[in-house]
Every structure is written in structure tokens, then in C-alpha cells.
N, C-alpha and C positions, 0 to 999 in steps of 0.2 A: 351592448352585446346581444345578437340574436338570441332566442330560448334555444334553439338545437344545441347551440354549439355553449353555451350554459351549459346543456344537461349532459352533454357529450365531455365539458370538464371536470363535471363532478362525479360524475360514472367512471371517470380516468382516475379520479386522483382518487376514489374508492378503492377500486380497482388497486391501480399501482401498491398503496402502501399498506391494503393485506398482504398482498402478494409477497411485498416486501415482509414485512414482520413473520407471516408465514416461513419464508425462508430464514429467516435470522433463528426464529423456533426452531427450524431441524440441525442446523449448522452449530448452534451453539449444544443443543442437546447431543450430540456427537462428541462434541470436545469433552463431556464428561466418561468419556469410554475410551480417553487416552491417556496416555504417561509420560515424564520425560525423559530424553534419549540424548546420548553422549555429551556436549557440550555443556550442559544444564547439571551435568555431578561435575565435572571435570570443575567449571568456574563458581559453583556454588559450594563447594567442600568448606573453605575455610570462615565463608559466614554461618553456613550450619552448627561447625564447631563451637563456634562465640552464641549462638543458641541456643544450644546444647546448654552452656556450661549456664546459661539463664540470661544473657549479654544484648541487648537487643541494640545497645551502640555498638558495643564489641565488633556486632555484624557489620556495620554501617561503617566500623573503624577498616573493617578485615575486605569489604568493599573498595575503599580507597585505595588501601594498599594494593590493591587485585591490580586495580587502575595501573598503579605506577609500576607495578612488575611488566604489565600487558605491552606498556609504553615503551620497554624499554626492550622487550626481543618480542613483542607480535604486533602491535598496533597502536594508532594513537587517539584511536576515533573513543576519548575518556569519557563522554555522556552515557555511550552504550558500554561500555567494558562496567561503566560503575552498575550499569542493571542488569546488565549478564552476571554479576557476581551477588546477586540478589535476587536469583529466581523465585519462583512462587511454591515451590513443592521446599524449600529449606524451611517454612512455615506448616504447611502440612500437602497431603495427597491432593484434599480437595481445594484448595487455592490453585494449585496445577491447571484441575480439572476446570475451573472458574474463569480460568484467566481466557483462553477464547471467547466467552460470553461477553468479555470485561473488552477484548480486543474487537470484537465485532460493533458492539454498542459504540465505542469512541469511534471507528470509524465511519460509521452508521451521521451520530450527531456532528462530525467534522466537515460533513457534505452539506448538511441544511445548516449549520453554522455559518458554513464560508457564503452559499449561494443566497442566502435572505439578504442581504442588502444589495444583492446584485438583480435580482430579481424582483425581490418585492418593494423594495427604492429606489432603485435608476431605472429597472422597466418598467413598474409600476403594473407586476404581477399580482394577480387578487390569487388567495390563499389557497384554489384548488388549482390554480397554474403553476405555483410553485411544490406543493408538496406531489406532482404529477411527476415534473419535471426533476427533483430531487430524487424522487422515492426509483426514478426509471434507472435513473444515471446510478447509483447507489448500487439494486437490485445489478444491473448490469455487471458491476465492478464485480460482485462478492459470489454471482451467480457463474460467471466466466473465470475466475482468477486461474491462469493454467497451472498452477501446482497449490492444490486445494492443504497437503499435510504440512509444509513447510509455513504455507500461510498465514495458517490459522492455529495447528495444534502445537508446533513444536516452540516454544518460548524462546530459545534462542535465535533461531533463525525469523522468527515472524518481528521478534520485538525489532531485532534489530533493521531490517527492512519494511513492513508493513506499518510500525507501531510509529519507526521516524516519518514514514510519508504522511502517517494519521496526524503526527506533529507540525509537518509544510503545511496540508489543507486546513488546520487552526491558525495556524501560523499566516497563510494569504487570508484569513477571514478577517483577524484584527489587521493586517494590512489593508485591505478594502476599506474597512470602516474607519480606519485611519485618513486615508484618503478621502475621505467623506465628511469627515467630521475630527478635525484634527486635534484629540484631549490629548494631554498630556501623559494620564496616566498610559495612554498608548503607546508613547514613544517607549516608556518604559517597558511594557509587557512587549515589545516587539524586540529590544533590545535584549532581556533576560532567555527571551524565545532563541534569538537567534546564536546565544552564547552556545545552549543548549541542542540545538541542533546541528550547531558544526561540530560536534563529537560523536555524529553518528555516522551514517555511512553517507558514501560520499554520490551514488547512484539518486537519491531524491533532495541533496543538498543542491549538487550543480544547476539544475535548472531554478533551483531560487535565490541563489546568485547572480543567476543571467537577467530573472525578472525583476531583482532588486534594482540590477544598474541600468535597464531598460525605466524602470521606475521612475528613478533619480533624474535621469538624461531627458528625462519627458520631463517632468518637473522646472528642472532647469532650463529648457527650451522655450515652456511655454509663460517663465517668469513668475511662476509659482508661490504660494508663503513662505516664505524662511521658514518658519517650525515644518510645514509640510518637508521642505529638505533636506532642513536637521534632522527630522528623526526617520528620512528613509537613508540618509546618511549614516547615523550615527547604526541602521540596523546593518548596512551593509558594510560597516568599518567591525564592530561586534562579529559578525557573520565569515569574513574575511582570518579577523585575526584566531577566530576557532579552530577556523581549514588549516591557519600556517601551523599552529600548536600539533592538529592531528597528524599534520604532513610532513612536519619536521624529527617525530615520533624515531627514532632506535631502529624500532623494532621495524619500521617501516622500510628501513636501508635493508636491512638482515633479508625479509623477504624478496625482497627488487631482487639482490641477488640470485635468485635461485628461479628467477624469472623473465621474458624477452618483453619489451618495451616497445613497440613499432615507433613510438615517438606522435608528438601531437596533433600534426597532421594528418599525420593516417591513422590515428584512432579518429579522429574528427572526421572522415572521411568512410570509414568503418561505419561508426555510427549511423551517419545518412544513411547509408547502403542499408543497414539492419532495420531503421525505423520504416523504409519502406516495402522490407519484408515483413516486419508486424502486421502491417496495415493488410498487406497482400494474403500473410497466415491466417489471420485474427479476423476479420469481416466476415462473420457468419451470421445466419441467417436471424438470430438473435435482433444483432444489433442492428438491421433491415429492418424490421418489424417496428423495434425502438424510434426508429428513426418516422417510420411512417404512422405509428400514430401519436408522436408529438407535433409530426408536422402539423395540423389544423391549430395547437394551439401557439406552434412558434409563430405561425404566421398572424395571427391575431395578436398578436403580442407586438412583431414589428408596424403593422398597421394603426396599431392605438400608441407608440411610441413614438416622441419627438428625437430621438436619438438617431446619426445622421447614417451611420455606420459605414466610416473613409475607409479608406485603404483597405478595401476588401481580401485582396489577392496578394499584397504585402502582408497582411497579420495573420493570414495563412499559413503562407510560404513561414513567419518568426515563428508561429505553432508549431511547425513539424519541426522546424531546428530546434527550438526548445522542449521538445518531447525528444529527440532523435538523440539530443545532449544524454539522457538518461542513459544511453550505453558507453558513451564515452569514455566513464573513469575504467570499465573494465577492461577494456580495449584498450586503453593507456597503459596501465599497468599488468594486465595478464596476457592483452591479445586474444583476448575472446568478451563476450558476450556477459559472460560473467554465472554467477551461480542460479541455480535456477529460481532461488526464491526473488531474485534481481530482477526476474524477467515481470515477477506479479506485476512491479512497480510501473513498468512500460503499460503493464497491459491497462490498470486505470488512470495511465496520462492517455492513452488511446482512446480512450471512453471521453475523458474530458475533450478532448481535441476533435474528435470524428461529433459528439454531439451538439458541442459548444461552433465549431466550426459549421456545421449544418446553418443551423440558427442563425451567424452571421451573415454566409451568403445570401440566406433568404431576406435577412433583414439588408443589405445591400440590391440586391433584387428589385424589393420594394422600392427605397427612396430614388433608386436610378431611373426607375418606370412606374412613377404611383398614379399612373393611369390602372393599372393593372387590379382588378378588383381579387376582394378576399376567393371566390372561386378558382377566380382564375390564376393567380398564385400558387394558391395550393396544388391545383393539376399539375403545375412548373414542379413545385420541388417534390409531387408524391411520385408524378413520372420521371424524374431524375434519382431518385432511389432506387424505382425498378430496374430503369436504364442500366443503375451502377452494377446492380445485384445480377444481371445477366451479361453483363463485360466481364463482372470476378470469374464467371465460370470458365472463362477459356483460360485464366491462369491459375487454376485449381479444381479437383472435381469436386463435384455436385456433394460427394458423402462427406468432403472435408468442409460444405459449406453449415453443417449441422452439428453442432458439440454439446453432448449429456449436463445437464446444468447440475451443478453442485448441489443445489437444496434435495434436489432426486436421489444424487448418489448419498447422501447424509439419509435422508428418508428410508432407503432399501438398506443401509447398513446396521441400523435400528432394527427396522419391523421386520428384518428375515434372521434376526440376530448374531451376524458376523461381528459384530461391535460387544456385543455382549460377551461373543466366547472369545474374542479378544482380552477382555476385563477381564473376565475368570483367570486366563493363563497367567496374567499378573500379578493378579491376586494372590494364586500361588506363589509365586519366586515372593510375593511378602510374607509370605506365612512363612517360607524358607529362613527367607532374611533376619524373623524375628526368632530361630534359635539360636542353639548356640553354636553351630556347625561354625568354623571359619574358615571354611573353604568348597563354598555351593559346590554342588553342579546342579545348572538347572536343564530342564527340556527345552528343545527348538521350540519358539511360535510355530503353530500350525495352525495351518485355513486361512494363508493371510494375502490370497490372492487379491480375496475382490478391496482388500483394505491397501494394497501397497500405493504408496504416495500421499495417503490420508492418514491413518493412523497408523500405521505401520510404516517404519522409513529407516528402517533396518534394526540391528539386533546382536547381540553379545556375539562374540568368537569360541571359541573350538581355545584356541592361544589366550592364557592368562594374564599374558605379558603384553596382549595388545591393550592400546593405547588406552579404548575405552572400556573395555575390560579390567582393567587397574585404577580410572577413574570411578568405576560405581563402585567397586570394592571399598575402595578408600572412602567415599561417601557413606556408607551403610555400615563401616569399622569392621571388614573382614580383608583377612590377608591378600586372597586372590577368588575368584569367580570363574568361570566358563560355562561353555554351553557343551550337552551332549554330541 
């Protein structure tokens, strides 16, 4: 490897993973300046209670049962109903406040867990190409996520969406290295994995189903070892009979009813349609940049690799269907898009597919024409970035090509203290909480403009009888609550 482009890796991979950790410092210091909000009393009450009374199986017992109530008039997805009923504030405030830091970090290690053997064993990445390359695609994910509160602060809604996809990129890590190296205790953790992830939601399960049986079929084609088989078998026979358990759910029918099904084509068909409005929404100027200065090191990577890279434009074309699949279940079942914290999900298969797919074509590039030297390759795919990035423009303007990065907006909500006086007003209704009134009234949040979507994502009623207004009362053992 030349010195320039040495010195140009290590200044990147510098570079890249302060940046990162930078970001992770203000995003998680954020999360301690929230609280949780509806869903999080509503399903935590009855292991509180078993806490309360000093019970710490009790909770664990009052968790299961949560399970089989959930199962039988709401849902069947039991992995997550069992940790929806075990939030982190039924232990105390500051576990609440923790759990972001805790959700960041796992997503954070679930990236450089999965991509080291993909990088630093089959391309035979040296250690500042991969944590460049990790630390960018990461940064990307967590910098862009388009609904930053649900994401990150609210436990309910992040665990069950962010916290299971943080469990698929563990989950293809030891798959990889399965396929690499076929130990047994692997068959194992991938089996146990996949029991555990078909109880969650079904928006980051489907596409690891689709790669499970792409997996297999490749396996089997190419005559493969029987244990390789068995145990990408036995994960997607595990993985399958989770889905049937969740799908089969009660509660599942109850809701269908009281909603339209376009049926599986035209959700399947939907989806398409949607994934290639992500691509058309989402391509900002961000992920242009990303793209352009990893290129010098993708391509030094397909250069120095014997890896042949077929089917270029076929494993393309399976990436956007298996990213595209990710809207599918909502569109199956509700006829839209789905909730918005659903969307995060797309947004870092976007990232995986737009960067990962980069990298392939160039390394297709190369072995098609390895006349084509490191210079001149690179002018190929740095001029094909720019190319792209002023095509986007005629199907969006130029201001929608720029979006405020989250680490910024976590930073100004901090240092100008909108976050702070957030906390205060909280902190009130606790000090309310802990007299002996039983029956609050508390004040409106105020000043929660520049916080709505991040820590603020709504807020008590005026009506005592509403839904979550009777949930936190019941939580905190007072009769009814409202707001002014």
C-alpha cells in the first residue's frame, strides 16, 4: 500500500470513530433528560407491583403472565411483550434514563461485531479500513435515524423496533462466522437467537428469513457440509416456528378485524414502490460524502482482494427486495407504511444496502476490467457519486438534499437548556406524585417546541378517563391524574 493512501486511512479511521463516539456522548447524554411516556406504565404496572411488595421473580412471574394476556387480545410477538412488561423505570428513574446509553452502545458494537469477519477475514481489511468503514456506516445509521424520540428515548417503542434489529445485526454476525467457521456451539446460539427474535416485531424479522432461506439454498446448491446445513436449517425451522406462534396469537385476529388487508401481492408490491421512495427521500448529502470518502479505501480493498464479485446486478437488484421486504408486514396488515418508529428500521437497511452496494459494484468494476488502475477506478466511482448526487436533484430540491444531524440537535438541547427545563417540569409532577394528593392535577409541558419528536412525544390529557391517563395513575397508586 502506497504512504498517501496509508496516511489518508489512518486520518479516516481517526477521524471517523471520534466523530462517532462524539456523537454517541451527546445522544446518550440527552437520554438522561427524559422520562417514560404511555405504554411504559400501562405494561409495567403489574411487575412494579411484585417490586414493590420486595418480589423480584414475582416481576418476572407478572411479565409472563403479561405475555399470555397480550397473546390473547393484542399480540403475539412474546419476546418483546415479555420486555415491554419489564421496563427499566419499574427499577428506578435513572435505569430509564440509562437505557439509551445501554441502547446506543449495543447498537453501536452490533455493527463492528457483524462486519469484522466480513471485512477483516474475507477482505482481508487491516484495522484502519475497518473501523473507517464501520465507524462511517454506524455514525450514518444513528446521525440520520428520521425519528430521533421514538428511537432512542422512549423504551417501548425503540426496544421493540431498534433493540430487535440490534438483535438481527448480532444475530447475521454469528451467522457469518458460522459460515466461516462452522462450531457447533454456533448452531446453538443461532438457534436460541432465532427462537428469540421471532417474538418481536415482524418489520426487521422478515428480511432474516428471506436471508436465512437464500442461506440455505446457496448451501445446498453449492453441496455444502451437512453441519453448515443443519444449522442454517435448524435456525430457519426455530425462526419460522416463532413467526407461526406470534402469527397464530388471538389477539392477532381481534385486531385484523378492525383493519383492511390489501392481501400479499399488493403489499409486496407496495413495498417496492416505498423502498424506492426511501432511496429517492433519504439520499442526502450526508450519505454523498460517506460514500465519497470511503470510496479511495473501497477500492483499494477490491484491488488487493481475490474475491471475484459475480452477479453484480443480481445481488443488487436481491438487496433492494430484501430491504424493500421491511415494509411489507405493515402494508400486509394495516395498508400503510406502518408506525413511524418502523421507518428507523428501513432507514439503517438503506445505509447497509446504498454503502455495502457501492463497494460491490466497484469491486465488480475492477475484476470485469483489472486493466483499470487504483487512480483510475476511483475517478469511476468518485465521478459516479457526483453524477448521482446531481440526478437526485431534479427529483427533490436542493434544501431537502441537507438534513440537521442528531448529534447537533442532542448538543443545542443540552447547551441552550431546553432539556434541562424539560427535566425540572418532571421533576415537579414527582414531587407531586410523592404526596399524598390522589388526585394530581398537574401543569402542561411548556417550551417543548424545539424538543417534540425527541423528548417530548406527547403528554397527559385534560380527560382522567383517558387511556393513558389511567395508566400512570395506576402506576404511581393514585386514583386519577389530569392535566391543566
Amino acid at each position: 500500500m502506497n504512504k498517501p493512501l496509508s496516511f489518508y486511512e489512518k486520518i479516516l479511521a481517526y477521524f471517523s470513530f471520534i466523530l462517532l463516539i462524539l456523537s454517541l456522548i451527546f445522544l446518550m447524554a440527552l437520554g438522561f433528560f427524559g422520562h417514560p411516556l404511555g405504554d411504559d406504565y400501562h405494561y409495567g404496572y403489574y411487575a412494579k407491583q411484585a417490586l414493590d411488595n420486595g418480589s423480584f421473580l414475582g416481576a418476572i412471574k407478572e411479565a409472563f403472565l403479561g405475555v399470555a394476556r397480550q397473546y390473547e387480545i393484542w399480540q403475539g410477538t412474546y419476546s418483546a411483550m415479555f420486555l415491554m412488561h419489564l421496563p427499566p423505570h419499574i427499577f428506578s428513574d435513572f435505569c430509564y434514563k440509562l437505557y439509551p446509553s445501554i441502547l446506543l452502545t449495543l447498537f453501536t458494537l452490533s455493527f463492528f461485531y457483524m462486519l469484522k469477519p466480513v471485512l477483516m477475514d474475507l477482505l482481508k481489511a487491516n484495522i484502519h479500513e475497518y473501523i473507517s468503514i464501520t465507524s462511517i456506516i454506524v455514525f450514518l445509521c444513528i446521525a440520520q435515524v428520521p425519528l430521533m424520540g421514538e428511537t432512542f428515548y422512549w423504551f417501548n417503542g425503540s426496544m421493540y423496533y431498534t433493540g430487535y434489529f440490534v438483535l438481527s445485526i448480532f444475530f447475521l454476525g454469528v451467522l457469518i462466522r458460522f459460515l466461516m467457521d462452522s462450531k457447533t456451539h454456533r448452531i446453538i446460539s443461532l438457534s436460541l437467537m432465532a427462537i428469540f427474535i421471532a417474538g418481536g416485531n415482524y418489520v426487521s424479522l422478515l428480511p432474516l428469513l428471506i436471508i436465512l432461506a437464500l442461506s440455505l439454498a446457496f448451501l445446498i446448491f453449492k453441496k455444502k457440509s451437512k453441519k453448515q446445513i443443519l444449522g442454517v436449517s435448524l435456525s430457519l425451522i426455530c425462526m419460522l416456528a416463532g413467526l407461526a406462534v406470534s402469527a397464530l396469537a388471538p389477539g392477532n385476529k381481534l385486531r385484523a378485524e378492525e383493519t383492511y388487508s390489501p392481501g400479499a401481492i399488493k403489499a409486496i408490491l407496495k413495498s417496492l414502490r416505498q423502498g424506492l421512495s426511501y432511496l429517492r427521500g433519504w439520499s442526502n448529502v450526508w450519505l454523498f460524502l460517506a460514500l465519497l470518502l470511503l470510496a479511495p479505501i473501497f477500492v483499494s480493498l477490491v484491488k488487493r482482494s481475490a474475491y471475484k464479485f459475480k452477479y453484480s446486478i443480481l445481488l443488487c437488484i436481491l438487496a433492494f427486495g430484501i430491504f424493500s421486504s421491511m415494509s411489507t408486514p405493515p402494508f400486509y396488515a394495516q395498508n400503510n407504511g406502518g408506525a413511524a418508529r418502523a421507518f428507523d428500521l428501513s432507514w439503517y437497511a438503506m445505509v447497509i444496502l446504498v454503502v455495502g452496494g457501492f463497494f460491490y459494484l466497484i469491486g465488480a468494476l475492477s475484476k470485469f476490467k483489472e486493466t483499470f488502475s487504483f487512480k483510475k477506478l476511483l475517478i469511476i466511482a468518485e465521478s459516479a457519486v457526483a453524477i448521482l448526487f446531481v440526478l437526485m436533484l431534479f427529483v427533490r430540491p436542493l434544501s431537502e438534499t441537507y438534513i440537521k444531524l442528531n448529534p447537533i440537535t442532542a448538543a443545542e438541547l443540552i447547551l441552550n437548556g431546553d432539556a434541562a427545563k424539560y427535566d425540572a417540569q418532571w421533576k415537579e409532577r414527582k414531587a407531586i406524585l410523592a404526596t399524598d394528593e390522589e388526585n394530581p392535577v398537574f401543569d402542561r409541558y411548556k417550551d417543548t417546541d424545539s424538543l417534540r419528536y425527541i423528548l417530548y412525544l406527547g403528554d397527559l390529557e385534560e380527560d382522567p378517563t383517558n387511556f393513558n391517563n389511567e395508566a400512570f395513575a395506576l402506576f404511581y397508586g393514585k386514583k386519577s391524574v389530569c392535566i391543566k
